[in-house]
C-alpha positions in Angstrom: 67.8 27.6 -3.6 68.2 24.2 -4.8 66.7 23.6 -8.4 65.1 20.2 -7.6 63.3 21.8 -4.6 62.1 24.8 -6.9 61.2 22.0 -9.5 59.5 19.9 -6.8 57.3 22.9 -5.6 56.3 24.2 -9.4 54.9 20.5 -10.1 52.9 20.5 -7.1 51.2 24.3 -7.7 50.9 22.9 -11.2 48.8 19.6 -9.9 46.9 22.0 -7.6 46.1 24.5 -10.1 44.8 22.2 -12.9 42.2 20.9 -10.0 41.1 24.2 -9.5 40.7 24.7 -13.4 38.4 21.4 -13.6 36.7 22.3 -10.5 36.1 25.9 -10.6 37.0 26.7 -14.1 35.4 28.0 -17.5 36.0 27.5 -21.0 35.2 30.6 -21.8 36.6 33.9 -20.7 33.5 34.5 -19.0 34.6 37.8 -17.5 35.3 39.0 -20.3 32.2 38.3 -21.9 29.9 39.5 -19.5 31.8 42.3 -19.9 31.6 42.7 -23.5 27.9 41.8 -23.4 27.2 44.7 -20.7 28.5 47.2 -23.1 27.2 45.4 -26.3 23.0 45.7 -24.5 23.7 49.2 -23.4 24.8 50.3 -26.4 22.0 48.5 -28.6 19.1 50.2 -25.8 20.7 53.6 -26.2 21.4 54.5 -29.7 23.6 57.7 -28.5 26.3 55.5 -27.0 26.5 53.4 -30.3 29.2 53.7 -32.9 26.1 52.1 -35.4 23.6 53.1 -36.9 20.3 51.4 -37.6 17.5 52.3 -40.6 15.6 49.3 -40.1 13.9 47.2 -37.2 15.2 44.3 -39.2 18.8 45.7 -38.1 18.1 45.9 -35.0 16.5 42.8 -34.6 19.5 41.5 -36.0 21.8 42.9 -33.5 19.3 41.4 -30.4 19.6 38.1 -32.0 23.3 37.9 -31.7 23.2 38.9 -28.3 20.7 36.7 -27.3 23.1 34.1 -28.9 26.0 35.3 -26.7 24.0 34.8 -23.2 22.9 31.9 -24.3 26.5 31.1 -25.0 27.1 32.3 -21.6 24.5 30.5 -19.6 25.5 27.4 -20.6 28.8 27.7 -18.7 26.9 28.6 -15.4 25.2 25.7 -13.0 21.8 27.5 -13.6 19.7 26.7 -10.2 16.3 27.3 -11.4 16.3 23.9 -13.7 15.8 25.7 -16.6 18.0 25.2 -19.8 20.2 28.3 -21.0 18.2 28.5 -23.8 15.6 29.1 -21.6 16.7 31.3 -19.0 17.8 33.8 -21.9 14.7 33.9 -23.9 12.9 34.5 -20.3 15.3 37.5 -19.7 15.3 39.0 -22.7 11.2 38.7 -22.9 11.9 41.0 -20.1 14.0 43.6 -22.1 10.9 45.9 -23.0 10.5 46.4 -19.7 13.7 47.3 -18.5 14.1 49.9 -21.6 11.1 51.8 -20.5 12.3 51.9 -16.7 15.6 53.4 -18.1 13.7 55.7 -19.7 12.2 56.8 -16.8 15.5 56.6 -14.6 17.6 59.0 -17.4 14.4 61.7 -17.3 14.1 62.0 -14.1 17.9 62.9 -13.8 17.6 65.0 -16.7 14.6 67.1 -14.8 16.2 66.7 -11.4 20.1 68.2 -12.2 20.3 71.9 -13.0 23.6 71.1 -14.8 22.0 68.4 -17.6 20.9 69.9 -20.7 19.3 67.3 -22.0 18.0 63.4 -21.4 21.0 62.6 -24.3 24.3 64.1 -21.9 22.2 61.9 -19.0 22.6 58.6 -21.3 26.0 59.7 -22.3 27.7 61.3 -19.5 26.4 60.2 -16.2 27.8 57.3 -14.5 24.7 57.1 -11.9 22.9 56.5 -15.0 24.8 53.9 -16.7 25.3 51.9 -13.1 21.4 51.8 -13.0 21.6 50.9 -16.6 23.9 47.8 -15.9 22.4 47.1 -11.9 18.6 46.5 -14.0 20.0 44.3 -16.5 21.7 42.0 -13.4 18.6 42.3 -11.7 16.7 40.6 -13.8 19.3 37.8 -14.1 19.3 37.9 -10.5 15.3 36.9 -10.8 15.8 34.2 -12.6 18.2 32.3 -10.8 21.5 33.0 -12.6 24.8 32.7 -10.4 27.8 34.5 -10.9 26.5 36.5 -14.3 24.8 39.2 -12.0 27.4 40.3 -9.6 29.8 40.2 -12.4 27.6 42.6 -14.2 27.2 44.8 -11.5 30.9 44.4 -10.2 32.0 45.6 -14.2 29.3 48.7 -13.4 31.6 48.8 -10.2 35.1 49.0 -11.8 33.4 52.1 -14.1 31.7 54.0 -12.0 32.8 53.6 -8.1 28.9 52.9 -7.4 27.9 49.4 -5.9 24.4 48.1 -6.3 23.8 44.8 -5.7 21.9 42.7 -7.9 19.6 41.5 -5.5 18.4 44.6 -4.3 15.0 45.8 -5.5 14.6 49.3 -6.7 11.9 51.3 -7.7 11.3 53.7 -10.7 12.4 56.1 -11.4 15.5 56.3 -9.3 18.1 59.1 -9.5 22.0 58.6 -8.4 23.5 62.1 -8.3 27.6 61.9 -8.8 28.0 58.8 -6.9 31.0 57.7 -6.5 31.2 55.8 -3.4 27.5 54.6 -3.5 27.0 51.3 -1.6 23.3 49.7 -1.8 23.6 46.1 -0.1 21.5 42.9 -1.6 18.5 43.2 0.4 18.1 46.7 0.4 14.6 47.8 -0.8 14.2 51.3 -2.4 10.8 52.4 -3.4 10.0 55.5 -6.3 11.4 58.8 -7.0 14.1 58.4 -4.6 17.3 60.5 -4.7 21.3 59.1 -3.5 24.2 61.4 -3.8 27.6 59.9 -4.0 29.1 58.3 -0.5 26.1 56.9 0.7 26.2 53.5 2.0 22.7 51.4 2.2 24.2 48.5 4.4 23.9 46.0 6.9 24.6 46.2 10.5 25.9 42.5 11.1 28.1 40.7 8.3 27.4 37.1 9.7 27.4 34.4 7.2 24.7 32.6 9.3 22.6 35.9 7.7 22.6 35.4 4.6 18.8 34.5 4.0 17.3 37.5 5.9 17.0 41.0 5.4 19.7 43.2 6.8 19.5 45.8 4.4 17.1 48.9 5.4 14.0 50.0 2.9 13.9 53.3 1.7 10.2 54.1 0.9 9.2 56.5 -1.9 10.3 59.9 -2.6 13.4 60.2 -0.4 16.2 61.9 -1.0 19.7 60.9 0.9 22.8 63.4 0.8 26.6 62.7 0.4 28.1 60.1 3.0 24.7 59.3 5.0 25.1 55.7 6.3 21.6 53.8 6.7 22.2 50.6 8.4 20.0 47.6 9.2 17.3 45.7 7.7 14.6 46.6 10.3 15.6 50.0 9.5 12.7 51.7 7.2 13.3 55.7 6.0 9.8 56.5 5.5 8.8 58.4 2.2 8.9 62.1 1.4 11.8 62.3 4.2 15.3 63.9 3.6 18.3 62.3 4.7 21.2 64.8 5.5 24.8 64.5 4.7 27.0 62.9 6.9 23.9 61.1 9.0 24.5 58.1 10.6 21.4 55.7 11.2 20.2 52.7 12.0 16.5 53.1 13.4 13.9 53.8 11.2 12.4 57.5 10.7 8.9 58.0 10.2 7.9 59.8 6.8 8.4 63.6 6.1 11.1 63.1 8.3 14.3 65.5 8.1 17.2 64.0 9.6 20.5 65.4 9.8 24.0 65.4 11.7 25.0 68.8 13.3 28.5 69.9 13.7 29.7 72.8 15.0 32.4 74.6 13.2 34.5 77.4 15.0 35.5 80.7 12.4 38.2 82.8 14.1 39.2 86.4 12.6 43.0 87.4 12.2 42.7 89.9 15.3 41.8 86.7 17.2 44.4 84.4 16.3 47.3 87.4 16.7 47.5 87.5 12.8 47.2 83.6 12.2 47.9 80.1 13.3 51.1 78.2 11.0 50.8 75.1 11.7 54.4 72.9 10.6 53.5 68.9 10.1 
């Protein structure tokens, strides 16, 4: 190819891209800081996942200070829609903090009492990646709340890359709530989920229409209280209500709603054949 045409076409993605950058760009690694701050709080609200350890409340006081600093450091970046300053917005979230330490509380508990294979609420904090994408999902939530773009889903998109579970920010969820496995795990924005509900990994809390023109309604259904939903349900719709105390098979596929106590599940019918009936075995070559 000739060199002033390669030339020519580098100068002109180099014009483009330094538009983007004063556009749509950061000074800050801002990724990587959200990131770093995720795993910063989490560690600093559950001592067992902490390298550190504190003997005074002066210490960690300390330690809440300098991440307080490093929102703030991090809201001032964003185009904040609520018209509050960073300053602000941080102090408001972190007032909040109390609050979403006790619900975690509650969230690694009820996992602890509700898997046979936990020994203790300590493995739950440690071990369990529902746990930790609740952990990370409240945190964005409350973000979420106040107004802040981009900072929740990035939160819950680094929860995401971790665990294979996608919450949402937006959605609302109730306490305690208890992910089992997960991996696969998709609760959409306006999804609703009331208390002591249950999700195993592979379920997917969607929406039944992806239109942009959308956005500002509820397409996401509302699982009331005390439901448990098995591997790969899909629950479609935000008319769609699961009402509480009802079990969702695996495999179910809805998208009406189900009064409570309901049990709902998807049969199949699966065929067992003995040797003498398959004259000593079928070999199949693919």
């Amino acid at each position: 190819m000739n060199q002033s045409i390669t030339d020519e076409g580098i100068a002109q993605l180099a014009e483009a891209l330094l538009l983007k950058h004063e556009t749509h760009g950061f000074t800050l690694p801002i990724k990587a800081e959200t990131q770093r701050f995720a795993d910063e709080i989490i560690k600093c609200l559950f001592p067992s996942l902490s390298e550190e350890t504190y003997f005074t409340q002066e210490e960690i006081r300390a330690r809440l200070s300098l991440l307080q600093r490093n929102v703030k450091a991090i809201l001032r970046l964003l185009p904040l829609k609520s018209g509050a300053s960073a300053d602000e917005t941080a102090e408001e979230f972190f007032c909040k903090l109390p609050e979403i330490h006790r619900k975690l509380w509650m969230d690694a508990e009820a996992i602890n009492r509700g898997d046979p294979a936990s020994e203790s609420v300590e493995e739950v904090v440690l071990a369990y990646p529902g746990f930790l994408a609740i952990a990370i999902y409240r945190i964005a939530h409350e973000f979420y709340l106040l107004g802040v773009p981009i900072l929740p889903r990035l939160l819950t998109e680094y929860a995401h890359q971790l665990t294979g579970i996608d919450i949402h920010p937006g959605a609302r969820i109730g306490t305690p709530f208890f992910i089992d496995h997960g991996t696969g795990i998709v609760i959409g924005e306006t999804t609703v989920i009331g208390d002591n509900v249950k999700l195993y990994q592979g379920v997917t809390l969607g929406a039944l229409s992806v239109d942009k023109s959308l956005a500002n309604t509820k397409r996401h259904p509302t699982i009331e209280d005390n439901v448990i939903i098995y591997a790969q349900a899909v629950i479609l719709g935000g008319d769609t209500v699961v009402g509480h105390n009802s079990i969702i098979g695996g495999n179910s596929w809805l998208t009406k709603s189900v009064p409570p106590y309901s049990f709902v599940y998807h049969e199949t019918k699966v065929n067992v054949r003995t040797p003498d009936e398959t004259n000593g075995g079928i070999d199949y070559v693919i």
